[in-house]
N, C-alpha and C positions, 0 to 999 in steps of 0.2 A: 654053571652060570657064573658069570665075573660078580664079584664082589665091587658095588660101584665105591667101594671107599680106598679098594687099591691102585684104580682110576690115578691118585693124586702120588701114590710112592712109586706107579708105572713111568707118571710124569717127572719124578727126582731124579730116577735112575736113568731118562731119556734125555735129560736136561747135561748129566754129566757124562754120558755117550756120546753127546754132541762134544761137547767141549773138550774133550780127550783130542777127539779128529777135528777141531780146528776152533782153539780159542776166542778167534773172533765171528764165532759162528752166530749169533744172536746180535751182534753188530750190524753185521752186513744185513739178515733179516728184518731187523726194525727200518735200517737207512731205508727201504721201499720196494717194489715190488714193479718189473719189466717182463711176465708173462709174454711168452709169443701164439699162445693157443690158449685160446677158451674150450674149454670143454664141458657139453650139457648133457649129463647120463640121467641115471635110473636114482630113484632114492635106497634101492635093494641096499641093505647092509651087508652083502657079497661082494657089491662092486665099488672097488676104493678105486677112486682115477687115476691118484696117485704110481700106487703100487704097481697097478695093471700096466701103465705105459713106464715105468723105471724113471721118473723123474724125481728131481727134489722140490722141499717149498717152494713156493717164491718162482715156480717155470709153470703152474698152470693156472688160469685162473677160470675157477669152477662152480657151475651152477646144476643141480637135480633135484628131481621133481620124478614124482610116480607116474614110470614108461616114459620117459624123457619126450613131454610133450610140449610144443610151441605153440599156446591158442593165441590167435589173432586179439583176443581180449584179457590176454594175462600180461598186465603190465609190471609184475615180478619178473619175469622172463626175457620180456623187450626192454627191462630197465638192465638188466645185466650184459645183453648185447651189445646194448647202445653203447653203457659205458666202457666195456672189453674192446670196441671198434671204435670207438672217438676218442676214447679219452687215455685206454693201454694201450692202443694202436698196435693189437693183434693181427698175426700175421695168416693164421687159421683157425678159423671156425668146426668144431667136431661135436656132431652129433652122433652118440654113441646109446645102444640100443645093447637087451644082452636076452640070452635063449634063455626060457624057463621063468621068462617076465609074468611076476605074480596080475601086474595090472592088467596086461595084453590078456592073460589070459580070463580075468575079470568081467574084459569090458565083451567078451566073445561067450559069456555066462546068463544067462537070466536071472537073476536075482537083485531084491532092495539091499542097496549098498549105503546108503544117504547120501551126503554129499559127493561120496564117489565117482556118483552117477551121472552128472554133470561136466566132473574131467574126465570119466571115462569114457563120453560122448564124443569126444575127440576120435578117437581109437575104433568107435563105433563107426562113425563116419568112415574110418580108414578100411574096417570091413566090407562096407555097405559099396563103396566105389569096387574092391575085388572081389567082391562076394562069389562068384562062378569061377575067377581062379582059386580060389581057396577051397569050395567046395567040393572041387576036382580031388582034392587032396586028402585022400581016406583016413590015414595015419595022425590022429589028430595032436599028437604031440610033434607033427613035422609041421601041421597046419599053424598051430600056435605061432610057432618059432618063424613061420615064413611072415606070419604077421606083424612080427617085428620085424623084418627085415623092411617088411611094405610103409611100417610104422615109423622106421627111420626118414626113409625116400621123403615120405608127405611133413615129416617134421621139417627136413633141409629144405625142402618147396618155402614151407611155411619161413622159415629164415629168410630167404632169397624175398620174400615179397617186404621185409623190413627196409625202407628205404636209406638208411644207416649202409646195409649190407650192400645195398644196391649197389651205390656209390663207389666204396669199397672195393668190391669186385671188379667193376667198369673200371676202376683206374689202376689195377693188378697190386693191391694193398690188401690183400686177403683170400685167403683157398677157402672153398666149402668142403668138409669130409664128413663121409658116412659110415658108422663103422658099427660093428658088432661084437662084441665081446661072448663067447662060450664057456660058460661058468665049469662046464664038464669038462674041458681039457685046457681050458686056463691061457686059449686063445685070444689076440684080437684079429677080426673078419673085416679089412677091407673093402667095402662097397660104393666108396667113390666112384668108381668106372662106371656102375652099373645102375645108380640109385636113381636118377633122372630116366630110364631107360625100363627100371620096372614100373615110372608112372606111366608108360604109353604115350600116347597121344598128347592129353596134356601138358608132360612133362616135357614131351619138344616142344609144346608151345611155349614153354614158360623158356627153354635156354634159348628161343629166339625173341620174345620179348624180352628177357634181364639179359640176352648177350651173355651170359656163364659159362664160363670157361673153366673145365677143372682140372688143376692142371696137375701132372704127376707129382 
């Protein structure tokens, strides 16, 4: 277990790493921050966003939350959108999801969670609309894992109906992506193509109502 008081001598020795490979490295980072992707994952201490996609500070600008959920009434969630799409005038939107989601697999559990149980309701819902394809599915640690794939689909739904995104999207100032991360081989799982497409039916209803276009 890390010792959290070398937390602070990890940060000395990061401090003049940096500054080795380019002295005015904390310059440029204080002048501000021009993000092209928001990115909304899992709160899993597995999944850094950073590291996973090879970028540096200052290129993503990042919000997570346990099982990277968008409720219609968490205005933590929609405040970070909004200002990622209005105000960093991002150019994509990623909802990212990863296998072996302790939440997912929570919210697919019987038991009192406390407050959990409330955001895990989210996720519940997302069962409750697949429940027969999932059921199909014997191997319950494949079933988990598809449920986050299904988990992502209805988050990205859940974005598109922010009227910010709407916009956005409609006037080609923004891509929706859905994606997956596998903690087991330290993949990222592209499902843009396909994520409107495991909602069914509703989910063409919605790319003909918002007009969304994903484009490669």
């Amino acid at each position: 277990m890390t010792d959290i008081n070398n937390i602070f001598k990890s940060n000395e020795e990061w401090i003049k790493k940096q500054l080795v490979i380019d002295p005015t490295y904390f310059e440029k980072l204080a002048a501000g921050q021009s993000p092209e992707i928001l990115y909304i994952g899992c709160s899993d201490s597995r999944v850094s966003a950073e590291e996973l996609m090879g970028v540096e500070p200052g290129e993503v600008f990042v919000h997570r939350n346990i099982a990277n959920i968008i409720p219609n009434t968490d205005l933590n969630s929609k405040s970070v959108i909004e200002y990622a799409v209005s105000h960093l005038k991002v150019k994509h939107i990623v909802i990212c999801g990863h296998y072996n989601c302790g939440g997912v697999k929570s919210a697919m559990e019987h038991e009192h969670l406390g407050i959990l149980n409330p955001w895990l309701g989210c996720i519940r819902d997302v069962y409750r609309l697949h429940q027969a394809h999932l059921n199909a599915i014997e191997n319950m640690d494949e079933r988990y894992d598809r449920l986050v794939e299904l988990n992502v689909a209805e988050q990205c739904l859940n974005v598109v109906k922010i009227p910010e995104v709407q916009h956005a999207i409609l006037n080609h100032q923004v891509t929706l992506h859905g994606w997956v991360f596998d903690v087991k081989t330290g993949k990222l799982i592209d499902l843009t193509q396909d994520f409107m497409k495991a909602l069914g039916d509703k989910g063409l209803d919605m790319v003909k109502i918002y007009r969304v276009k994903v484009e490669e």
